[in-house]
C-alpha positions in Angstrom: 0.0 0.0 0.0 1.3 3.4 -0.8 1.0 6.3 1.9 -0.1 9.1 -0.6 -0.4 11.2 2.5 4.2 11.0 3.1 4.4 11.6 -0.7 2.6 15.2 -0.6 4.6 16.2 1.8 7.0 18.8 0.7 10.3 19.7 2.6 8.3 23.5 3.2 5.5 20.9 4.8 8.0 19.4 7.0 10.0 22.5 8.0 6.1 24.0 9.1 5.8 20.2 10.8 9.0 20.6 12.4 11.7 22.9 11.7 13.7 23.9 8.8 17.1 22.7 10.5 15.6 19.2 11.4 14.8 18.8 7.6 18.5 19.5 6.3 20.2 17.2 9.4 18.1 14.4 8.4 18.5 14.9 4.5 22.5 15.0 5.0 22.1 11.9 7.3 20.0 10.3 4.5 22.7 11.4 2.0 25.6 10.1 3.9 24.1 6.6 4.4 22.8 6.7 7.7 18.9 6.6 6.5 17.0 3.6 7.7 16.1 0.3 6.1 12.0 0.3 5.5 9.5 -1.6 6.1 5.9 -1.3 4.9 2.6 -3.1 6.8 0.1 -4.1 4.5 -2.2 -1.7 6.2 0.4 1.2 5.2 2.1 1.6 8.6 6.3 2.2 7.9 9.0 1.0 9.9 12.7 2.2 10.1 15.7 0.7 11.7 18.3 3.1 11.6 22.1 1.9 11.7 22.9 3.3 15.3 19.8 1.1 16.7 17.1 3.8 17.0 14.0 2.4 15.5 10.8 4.5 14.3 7.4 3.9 13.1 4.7 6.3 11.0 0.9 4.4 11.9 -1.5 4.1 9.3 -4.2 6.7 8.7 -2.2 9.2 11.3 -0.2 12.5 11.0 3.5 13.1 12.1 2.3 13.5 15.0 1.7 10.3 16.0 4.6 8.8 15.0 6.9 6.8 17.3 10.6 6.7 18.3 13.3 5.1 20.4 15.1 8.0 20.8 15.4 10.5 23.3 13.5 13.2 22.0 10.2 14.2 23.3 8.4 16.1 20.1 9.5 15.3 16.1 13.2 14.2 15.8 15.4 14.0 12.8 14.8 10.2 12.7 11.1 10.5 11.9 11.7 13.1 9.5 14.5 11.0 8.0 11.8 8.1 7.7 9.3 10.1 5.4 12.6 11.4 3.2 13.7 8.0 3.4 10.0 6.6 2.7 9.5 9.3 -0.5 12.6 8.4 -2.4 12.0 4.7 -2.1 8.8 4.9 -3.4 10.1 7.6 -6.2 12.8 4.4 -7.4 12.0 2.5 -10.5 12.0 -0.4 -9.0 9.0 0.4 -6.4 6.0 -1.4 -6.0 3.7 -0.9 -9.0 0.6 0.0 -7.3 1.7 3.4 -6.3 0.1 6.2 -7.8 1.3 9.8 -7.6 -0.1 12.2 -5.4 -3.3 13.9 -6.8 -3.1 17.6 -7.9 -3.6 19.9 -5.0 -5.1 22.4 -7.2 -9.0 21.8 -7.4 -9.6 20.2 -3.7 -11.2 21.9 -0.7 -10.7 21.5 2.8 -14.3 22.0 2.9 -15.1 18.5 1.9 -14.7 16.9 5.2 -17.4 16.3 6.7 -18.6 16.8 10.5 -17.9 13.4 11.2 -14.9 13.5 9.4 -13.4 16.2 11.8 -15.0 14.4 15.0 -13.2 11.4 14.6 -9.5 13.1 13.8 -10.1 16.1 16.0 -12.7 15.0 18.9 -16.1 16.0 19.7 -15.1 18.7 22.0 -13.2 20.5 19.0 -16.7 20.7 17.4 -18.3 22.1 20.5 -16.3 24.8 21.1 -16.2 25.7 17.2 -19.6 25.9 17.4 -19.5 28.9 19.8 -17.7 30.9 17.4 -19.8 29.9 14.7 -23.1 31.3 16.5 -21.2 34.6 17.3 -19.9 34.8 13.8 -16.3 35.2 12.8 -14.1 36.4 9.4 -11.9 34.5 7.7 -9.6 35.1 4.5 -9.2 31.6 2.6 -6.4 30.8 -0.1 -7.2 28.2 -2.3 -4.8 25.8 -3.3 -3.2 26.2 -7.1 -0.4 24.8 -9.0 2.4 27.0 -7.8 1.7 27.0 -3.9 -0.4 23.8 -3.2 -1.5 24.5 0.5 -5.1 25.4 1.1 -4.9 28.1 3.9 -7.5 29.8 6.4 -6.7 33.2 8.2 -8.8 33.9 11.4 -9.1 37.1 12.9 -5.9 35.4 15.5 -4.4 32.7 14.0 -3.4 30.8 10.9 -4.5 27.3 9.6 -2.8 25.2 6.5 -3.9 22.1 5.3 -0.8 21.0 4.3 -1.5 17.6 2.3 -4.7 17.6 0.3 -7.3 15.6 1.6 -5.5 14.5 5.5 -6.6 16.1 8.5 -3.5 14.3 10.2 -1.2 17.3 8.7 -2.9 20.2 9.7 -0.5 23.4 10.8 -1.7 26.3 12.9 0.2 28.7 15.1 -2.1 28.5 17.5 -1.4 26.5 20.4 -2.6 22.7 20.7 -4.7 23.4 23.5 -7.0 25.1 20.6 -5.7 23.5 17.8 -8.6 21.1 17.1 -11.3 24.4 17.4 -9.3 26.3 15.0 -9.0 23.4 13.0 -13.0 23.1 12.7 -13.6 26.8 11.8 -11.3 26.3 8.8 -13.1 23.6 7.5 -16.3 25.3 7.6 -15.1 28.2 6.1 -13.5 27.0 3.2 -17.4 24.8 2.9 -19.3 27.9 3.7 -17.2 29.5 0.5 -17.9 26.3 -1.4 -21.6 26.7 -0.7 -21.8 29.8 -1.9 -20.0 29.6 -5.3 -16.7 32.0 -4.1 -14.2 30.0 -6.0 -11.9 33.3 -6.2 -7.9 32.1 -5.1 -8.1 34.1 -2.2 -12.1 34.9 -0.7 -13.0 37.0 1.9 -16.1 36.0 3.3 -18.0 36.0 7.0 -18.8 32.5 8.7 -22.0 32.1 10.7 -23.2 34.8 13.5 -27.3 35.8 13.5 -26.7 39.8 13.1 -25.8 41.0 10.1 -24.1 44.9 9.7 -26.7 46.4 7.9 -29.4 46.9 11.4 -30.2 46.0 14.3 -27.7 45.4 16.9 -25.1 44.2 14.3 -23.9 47.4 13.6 -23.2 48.8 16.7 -26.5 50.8 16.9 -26.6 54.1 18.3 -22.5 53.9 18.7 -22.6 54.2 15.1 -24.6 56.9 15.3 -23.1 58.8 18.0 -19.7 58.5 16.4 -21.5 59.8 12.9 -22.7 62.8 15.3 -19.5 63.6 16.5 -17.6 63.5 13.5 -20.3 65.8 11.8 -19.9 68.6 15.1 -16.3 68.4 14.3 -16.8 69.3 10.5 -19.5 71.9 11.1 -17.6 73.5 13.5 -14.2 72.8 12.4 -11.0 71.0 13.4 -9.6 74.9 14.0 -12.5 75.6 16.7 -12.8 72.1 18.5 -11.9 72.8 22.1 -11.0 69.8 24.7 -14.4 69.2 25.5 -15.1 68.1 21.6 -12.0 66.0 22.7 -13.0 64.3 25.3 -16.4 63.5 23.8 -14.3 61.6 21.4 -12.1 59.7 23.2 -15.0 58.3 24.9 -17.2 57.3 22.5 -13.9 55.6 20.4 -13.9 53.8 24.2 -17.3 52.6 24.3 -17.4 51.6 20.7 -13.9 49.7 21.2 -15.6 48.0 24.5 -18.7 47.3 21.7 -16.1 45.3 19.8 -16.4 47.8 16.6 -12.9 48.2 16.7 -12.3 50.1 12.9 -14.3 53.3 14.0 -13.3 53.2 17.2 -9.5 53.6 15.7 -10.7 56.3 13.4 -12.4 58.3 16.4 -9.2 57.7 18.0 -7.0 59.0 15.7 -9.1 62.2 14.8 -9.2 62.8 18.9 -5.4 63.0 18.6 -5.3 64.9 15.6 -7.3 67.6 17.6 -5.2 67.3 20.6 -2.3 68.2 18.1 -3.4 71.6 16.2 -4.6 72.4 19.7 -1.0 71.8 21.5 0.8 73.8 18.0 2.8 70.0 17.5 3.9 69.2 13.9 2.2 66.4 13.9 -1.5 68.0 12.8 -2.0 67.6 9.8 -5.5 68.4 8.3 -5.6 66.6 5.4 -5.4 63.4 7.6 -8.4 65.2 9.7 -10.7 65.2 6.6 -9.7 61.4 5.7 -10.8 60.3 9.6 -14.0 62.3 9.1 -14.9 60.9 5.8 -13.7 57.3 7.3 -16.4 57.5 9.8 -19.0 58.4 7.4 -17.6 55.6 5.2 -17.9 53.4 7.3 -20.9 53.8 8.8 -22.8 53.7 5.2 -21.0 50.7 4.5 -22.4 49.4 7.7 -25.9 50.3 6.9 -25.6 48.9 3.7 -25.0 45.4 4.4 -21.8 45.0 3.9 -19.9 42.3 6.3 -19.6 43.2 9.6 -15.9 42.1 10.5 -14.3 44.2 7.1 -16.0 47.3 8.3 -16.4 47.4 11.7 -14.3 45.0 13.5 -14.5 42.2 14.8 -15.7 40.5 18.6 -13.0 37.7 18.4 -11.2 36.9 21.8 -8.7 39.5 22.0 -5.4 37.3 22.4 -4.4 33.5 20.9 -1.5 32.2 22.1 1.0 30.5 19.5 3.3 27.8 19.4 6.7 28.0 18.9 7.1 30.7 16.3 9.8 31.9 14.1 9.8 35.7 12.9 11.7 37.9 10.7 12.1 41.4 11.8 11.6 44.1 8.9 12.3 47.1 11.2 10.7 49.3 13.3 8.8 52.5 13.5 9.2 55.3 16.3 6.1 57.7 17.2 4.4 58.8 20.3 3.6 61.8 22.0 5.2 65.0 23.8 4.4 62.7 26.9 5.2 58.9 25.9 7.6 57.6 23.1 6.5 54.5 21.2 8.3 51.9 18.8 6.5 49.1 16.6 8.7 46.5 15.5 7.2 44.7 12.4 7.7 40.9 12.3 7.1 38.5 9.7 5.5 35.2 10.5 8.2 32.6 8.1 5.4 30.1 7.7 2.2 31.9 7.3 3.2 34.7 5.4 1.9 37.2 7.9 3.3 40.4 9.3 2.7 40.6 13.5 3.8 44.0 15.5 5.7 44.0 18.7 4.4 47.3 20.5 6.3 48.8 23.3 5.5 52.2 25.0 8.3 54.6 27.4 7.1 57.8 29.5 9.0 60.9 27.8 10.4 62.8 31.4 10.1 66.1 31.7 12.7 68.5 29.5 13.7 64.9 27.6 13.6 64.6 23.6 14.2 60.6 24.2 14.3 59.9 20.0 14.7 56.9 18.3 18.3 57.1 18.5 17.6 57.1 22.5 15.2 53.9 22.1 17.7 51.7 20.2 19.3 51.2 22.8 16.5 50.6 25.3 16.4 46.5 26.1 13.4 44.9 24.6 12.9 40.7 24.4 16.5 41.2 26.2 18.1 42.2 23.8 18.3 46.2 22.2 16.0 47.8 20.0 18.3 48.4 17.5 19.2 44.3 17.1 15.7 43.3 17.5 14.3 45.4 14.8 16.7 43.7 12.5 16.8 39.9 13.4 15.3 36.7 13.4 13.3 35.8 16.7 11.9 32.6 17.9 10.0 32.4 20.7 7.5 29.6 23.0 5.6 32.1 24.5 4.1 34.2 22.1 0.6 35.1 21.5 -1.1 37.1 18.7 -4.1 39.7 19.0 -7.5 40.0 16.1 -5.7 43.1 15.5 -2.2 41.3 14.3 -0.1 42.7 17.7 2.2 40.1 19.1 3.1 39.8 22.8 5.7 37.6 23.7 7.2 37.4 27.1 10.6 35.9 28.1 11.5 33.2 30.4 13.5 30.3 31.7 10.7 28.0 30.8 9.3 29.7 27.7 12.3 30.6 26.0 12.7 33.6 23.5 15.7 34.0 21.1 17.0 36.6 19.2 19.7 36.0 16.7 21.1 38.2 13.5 18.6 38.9 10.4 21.2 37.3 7.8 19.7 36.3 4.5 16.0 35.9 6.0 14.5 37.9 3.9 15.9 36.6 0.5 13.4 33.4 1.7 10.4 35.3 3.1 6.6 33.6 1.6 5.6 34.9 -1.6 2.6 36.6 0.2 5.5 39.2 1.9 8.7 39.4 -1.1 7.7 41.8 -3.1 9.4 41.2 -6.9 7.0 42.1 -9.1 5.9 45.8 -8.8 3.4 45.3 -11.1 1.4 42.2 -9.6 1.6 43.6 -6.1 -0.2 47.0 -7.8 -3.0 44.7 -9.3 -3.5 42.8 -5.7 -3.9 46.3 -4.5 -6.3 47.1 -6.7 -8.3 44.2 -5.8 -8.7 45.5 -2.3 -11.9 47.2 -0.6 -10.8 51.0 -0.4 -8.9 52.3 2.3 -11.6 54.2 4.3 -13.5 50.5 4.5 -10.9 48.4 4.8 -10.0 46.6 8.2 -7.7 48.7 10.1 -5.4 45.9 11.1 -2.2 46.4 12.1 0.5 45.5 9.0 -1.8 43.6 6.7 -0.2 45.6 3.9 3.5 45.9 4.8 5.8 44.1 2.5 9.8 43.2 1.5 10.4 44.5 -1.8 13.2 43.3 -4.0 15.0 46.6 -5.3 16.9 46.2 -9.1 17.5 50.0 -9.3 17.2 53.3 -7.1 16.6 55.9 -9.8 15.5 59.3 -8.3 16.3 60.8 -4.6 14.8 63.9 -3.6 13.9 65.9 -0.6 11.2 68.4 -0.7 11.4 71.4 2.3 7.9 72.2 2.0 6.0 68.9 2.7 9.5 67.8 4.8 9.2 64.6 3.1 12.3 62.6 1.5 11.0 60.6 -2.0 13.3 58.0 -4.1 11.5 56.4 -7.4 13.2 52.3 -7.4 12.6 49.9 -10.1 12.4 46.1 -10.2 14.0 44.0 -12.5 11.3 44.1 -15.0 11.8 48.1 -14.6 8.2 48.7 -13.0 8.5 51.7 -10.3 7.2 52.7 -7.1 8.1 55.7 -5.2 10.0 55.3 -1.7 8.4 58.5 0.4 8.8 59.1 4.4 7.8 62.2 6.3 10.0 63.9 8.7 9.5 62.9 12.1 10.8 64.9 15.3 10.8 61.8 17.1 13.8 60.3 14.7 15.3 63.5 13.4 18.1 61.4 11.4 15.7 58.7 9.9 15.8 61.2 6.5 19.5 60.9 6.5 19.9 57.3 7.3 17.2 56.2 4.1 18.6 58.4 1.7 22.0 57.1 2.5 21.3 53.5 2.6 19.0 54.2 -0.6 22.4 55.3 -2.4 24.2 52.5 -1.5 23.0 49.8 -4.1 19.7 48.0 -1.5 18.9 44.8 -2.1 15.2 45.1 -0.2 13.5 47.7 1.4 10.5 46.7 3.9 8.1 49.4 4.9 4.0 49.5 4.0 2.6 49.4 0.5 0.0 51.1 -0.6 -2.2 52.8 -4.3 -1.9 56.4 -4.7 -2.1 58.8 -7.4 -2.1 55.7 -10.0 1.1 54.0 -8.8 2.9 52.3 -5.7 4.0 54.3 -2.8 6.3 52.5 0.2 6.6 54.2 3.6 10.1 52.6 4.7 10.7 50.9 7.7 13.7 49.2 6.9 16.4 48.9 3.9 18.9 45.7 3.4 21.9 47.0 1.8 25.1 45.0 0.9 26.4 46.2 4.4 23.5 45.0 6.3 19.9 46.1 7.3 19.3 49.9 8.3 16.6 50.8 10.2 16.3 54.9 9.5 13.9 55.4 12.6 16.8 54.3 14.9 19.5 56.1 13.5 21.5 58.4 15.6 22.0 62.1 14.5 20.8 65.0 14.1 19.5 65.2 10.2 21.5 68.2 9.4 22.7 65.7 6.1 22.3 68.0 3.1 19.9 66.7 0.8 19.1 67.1 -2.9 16.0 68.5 -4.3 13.7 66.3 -6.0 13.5 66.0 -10.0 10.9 68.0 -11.9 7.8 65.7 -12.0 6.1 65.6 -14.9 2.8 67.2 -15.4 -0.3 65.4 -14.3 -3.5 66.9 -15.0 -5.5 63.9 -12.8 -3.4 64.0 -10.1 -3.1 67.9 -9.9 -7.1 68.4 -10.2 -7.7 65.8 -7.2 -5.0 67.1 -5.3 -7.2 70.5 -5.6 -10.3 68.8 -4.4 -9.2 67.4 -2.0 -7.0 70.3 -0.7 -10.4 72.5 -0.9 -12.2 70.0 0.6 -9.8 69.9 4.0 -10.2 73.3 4.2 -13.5 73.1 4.5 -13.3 70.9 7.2 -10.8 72.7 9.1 -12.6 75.9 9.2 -16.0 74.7 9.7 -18.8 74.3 7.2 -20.6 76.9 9.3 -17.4 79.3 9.3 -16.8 79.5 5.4 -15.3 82.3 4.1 -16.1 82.9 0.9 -12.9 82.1 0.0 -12.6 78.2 0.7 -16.0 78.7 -1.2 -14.5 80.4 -4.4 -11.9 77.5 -4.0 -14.1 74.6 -4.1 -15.9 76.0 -6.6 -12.5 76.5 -8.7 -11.6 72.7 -7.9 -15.1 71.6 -9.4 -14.4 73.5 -12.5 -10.6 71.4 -12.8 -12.3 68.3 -11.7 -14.9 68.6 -14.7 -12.2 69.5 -17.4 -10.0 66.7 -16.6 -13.1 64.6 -17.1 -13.6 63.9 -13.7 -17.7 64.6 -13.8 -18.7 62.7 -11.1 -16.6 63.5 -8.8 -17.1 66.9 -10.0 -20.6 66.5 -9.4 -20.1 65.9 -6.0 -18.7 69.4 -5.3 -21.2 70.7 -7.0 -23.7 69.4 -4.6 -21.6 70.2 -1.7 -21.7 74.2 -2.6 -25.6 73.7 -3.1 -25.8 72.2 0.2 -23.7 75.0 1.8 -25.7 77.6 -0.1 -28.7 75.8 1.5 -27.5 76.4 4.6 -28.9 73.5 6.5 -26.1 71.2 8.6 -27.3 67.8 7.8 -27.3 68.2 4.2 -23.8 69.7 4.4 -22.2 67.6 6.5 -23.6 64.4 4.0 -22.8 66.3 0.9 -19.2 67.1 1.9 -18.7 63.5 3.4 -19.9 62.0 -0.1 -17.8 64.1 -2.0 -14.2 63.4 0.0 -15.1 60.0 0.0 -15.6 59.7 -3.8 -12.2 62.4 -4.1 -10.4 59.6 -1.7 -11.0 56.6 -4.1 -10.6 58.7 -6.6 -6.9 59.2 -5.7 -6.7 55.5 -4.4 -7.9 53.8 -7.3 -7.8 55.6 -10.4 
């Protein structure tokens, strides 16, 4: 009898089984001679006597799991994994046994074909029951189907990861979720993946929503009057603009982004979040205010709560009411650097970690109080000791760690121990061999997955789901411009398809301009940061840049930023780009000073962006302005606060998409 099952397994299979450096010992043993002489049951059990005396066995009808050895090692050893390599190229010899049959084509088969029985008998009857209390609350799930070039079918949960790593057999199943909650997680998968084949989404990659009673678009689903009270304070804020909001306006925001966070609509409670802070800036004079990012939070909360009423899933748009932590299993990440932000008061660095074997990116989040009369920048931080070891190392290494666990939101907690341990060794190559969901070497597929995507304002605020390693075959252009404080560098791939490098001045890391323009001009191989569609093209904010000399990560780097740098080239013209840019200039204005406080003006202005919007063939969006300066010549608040909310909206696709 041939095991099909030890045939499908690949060595990427067996390194997510085990571990990578398992896989190699036991393929140089094999190679040397030291492999095992087999035997194969009649029921499809194999035996191996190895030539020091260890014997090992893989049952029938079982997973890796349950295979058995003599040696001292308490999980998967090199001898079982030397069994199956052993096993695979026996069976791939001439002279093998002429009922075996190749492996069937992963591409075409759906995890959603087990059964409930199926899953009971593998997994256990109280995997089912506890599945089934996430099924009647409801939960979101992103499924990849399996195709030709990567054959594992794969299920992302709001906390964890699931792979079905041989088609058909539940026995080799890999999650980084713990085994505690293996089986449950193991269950939702399924039933994802067969509530997408009911439904006829046979896209590679679905996002779809699993069970739950309430649906987004009434009712309780939607966060009821939250929703609405958010939608009330977002529209006070606009009438009476981000210029005249005093604390109070303030405070009324941070609470209600509390109770809606509390409600478990986590998306708007971010947005009210943010646009509480952004007040709290023009208010305290920082640099940090910025009211073209106030008029994208305001139109986000009116986005979303359309999209909400609409119908549209609940999870995508609001958030989700998943248990807030998963702990993981022994896990092995990639750092791809680190950003530094924070406050006049506290000083905070994310460090952005790529899950090897899911193709995720997780963010380590760690907060210091700012004393009195102290900068502390992110030259300060890198030294600070995080995991044990500095900032500055861990933001550019490989970490593996026992006690890690992962939030709905993609933030990673991991705590040290002499029991739990937690390593953290140098980066190296790592991120020549990250998943293809993370290297970047194609410009121009990554734009068309982009463009796939929900827009922005809608879109799940989770933390990293778009941050990337892109492969860099040429810097072209670097170029700082004084007005915007913002440093820009165009880099090609190898097929020559570009996307522009930009990052902001920040007081916080006062060298970070320095540091990426100098590593950009010293040949990079990669540059990590978040990707994302604007103005018709890629645009990476940098977090960190692999150069021949090693990874630098610009937020960390010590200085001053008193490093000359050279003005940007002439960009050509761009009459799209230019008339939206006008829009949505007028149209944050507007916001800023209040659609109650016009002067006439911000009016004359919008009226002049209509007018550019319409002769670069923009009608629509024209249209919207339009409607906007009827509303405000209508002079009643409800109709302006809609009108200018459906025109940013359409101006912020616009921008995104076009």
């Amino acid at each position: 009898m041939t095991r099909a099952d030890l045939l499908a397994l690949t060595p990427d299979a067996l390194a997510a089984l085990a571990n990578r450096g398992l896989v190699k010992r036991a393929a140089k043993d094999l190679d040397a001679g030291n492999g095992p002489e087999i035997t194969v049951s009649p029921d499809g059990g194999i035996d191996g006597a190895f030539p020091d005396g260890t014997t090992a066995s893989l049952p029938a009808g079982a997973g890796l799991e349950a295979a058995r050895c003599s040696c001292a090692a308490t999980a998967t050893c090199r001898h079982r994994i030397c069994l199956v390599l052993a096993y695979q190229r026996t069976a791939a010899e001439p002279e093998a046994p002429g009922d075996r049959s190749a492996p069937e084509p992963a591409a075409g088969w759906s995890p959603g074909a087990f059964d409930d029985d199926a899953l009971a008998r593998v997994l256990g009857r109280r995997a089912l029951t506890a599945a089934r209390r996430g099924l009647r609350a409801g939960y979101s799930a992103k499924i990849r189907r399996p195709t030709a070039q990567d054959p594992v079918a794969q299920v992302e949960l709001q906390t964890c990861t699931v792979r079905f790593l041989v088609p058909g057999e539940l026995g080799y199943v890999h999650t980084d979720a713990v085994a505690a909650v293996r089986g449950e997680v193991t269950v939702l998968a399924v039933w994802a993946f067969r509530a997408a084949d009911e439904r006829g989404l046979a896209g590679e990659e679905v996002r779809l929503e699993v069970g739950g009673s309430a649906t987004a678009g009434g009712g309780d689903g939607d966060g009821g009057d939250g929703l609405d009270a958010a939608l009330d304070l977002a529209d006070q804020v606009l009438l009476e603009g981000a210029a005249h909001a005093g604390p109070v306006l303030g405070t009324a925001l941070g609470r209600t982004a509390a109770d809606l966070g509390a409600a478990g609509l986590h998306w708007p409670a971010a947005a009210l979040g943010d646009l509480a802070e952004q007040l709290a800036a023009h208010h305290d004079r920082r640099a940090d205010h910025d009211p073209a990012r106030v008029a994208e939070l305001l139109a986000e909360v009116h986005a979303r709560h359309r999209a909400a009423r609409g119908g549209a899933a609940r999870s995508q748009v609001l958030g989700t009411q998943e248990a807030a932590d998963t702990p993981l299993r022994r896990v092995r990440l990639a750092a791809l650097g680190c950003r530094v932000g924070g406050t006049s008061a506290a000083r905070t660095a994310d460090v952005y970690l790529a899950h090897t074997g899911t193709g995720i990116v997780l963010v380590l989040k760690r907060r210091w109080d700012v004393p009195d009369g102290d900068r502390l920048t992110g030259a300060d931080l890198a030294g600070r000791r995080v995991l044990g070891s500095p900032l500055r190392s861990l933001a550019a290494a490989n970490v593996v760690s026992e006690s890690a666990s992962r939030s709905a939101g993609r933030v990673v907690r991991v705590t040290t121990g002499r029991i739990a341990k937690t390593t953290v060794t140098p980066l190296g190559d790592t991120w020549e061999s990250l998943p293809a969901a993370l290297l970047v070497r194609d410009l121009a597929v990554e734009g068309r997955a982009l463009d796939a995507l929900p827009p922005r304002l809608v879109r799940p605020r989770v933390e990293a789901e778009l941050v990337r390693v892109v492969e860099i075959a040429e810097v072209r252009d670097i170029g700082y411009h004084p007005g915007a404080q913002r440093l820009e560098a165009v880099v090609a791939d190898a097929a020559g398809t570009t996307a522009v490098v930009s990052a902001d001045y920040s007081p916080h890391s006062p060298a970070a301009l320095d540091a990426l323009a100098g590593a950009l001009a010293a040949e990079p191989r990669f540059v990590s940061g978040a990707v994302r569609k604007d103005r018709g093209g890629l645009v990476i904010d940098p977090f960190a840049v692999l150069t021949a000399g090693g990874p630098v990560v610009p937020d960390l780097a010590p200085g001053e930023g008193t490093a000359a740098l050279g003005a940007p080239p002439a960009a050509p013209p761009d009459p799209l780009a230019r008339a939206l840019d006008e829009a949505l200039a007028a149209c944050a204005e507007a916001a800023h000073r209040g659609l109650l406080r016009l002067p006439s003006g911000t009016r004359d202005r919008l009226a002049r962006a209509a007018a550019t919007l319409e002769r670069a063939g923009l009608r629509t969006s024209a249209g919207t302005l339009a409607d906007l300066a009827a509303a405000l010549a209508a002079d009643d608040p409800r109709d302006m606060t809609r009108a200018w909310a459906a025109a940013h909206i359409r101006l912020v696709t616009a921008a995104e998409l076009r």
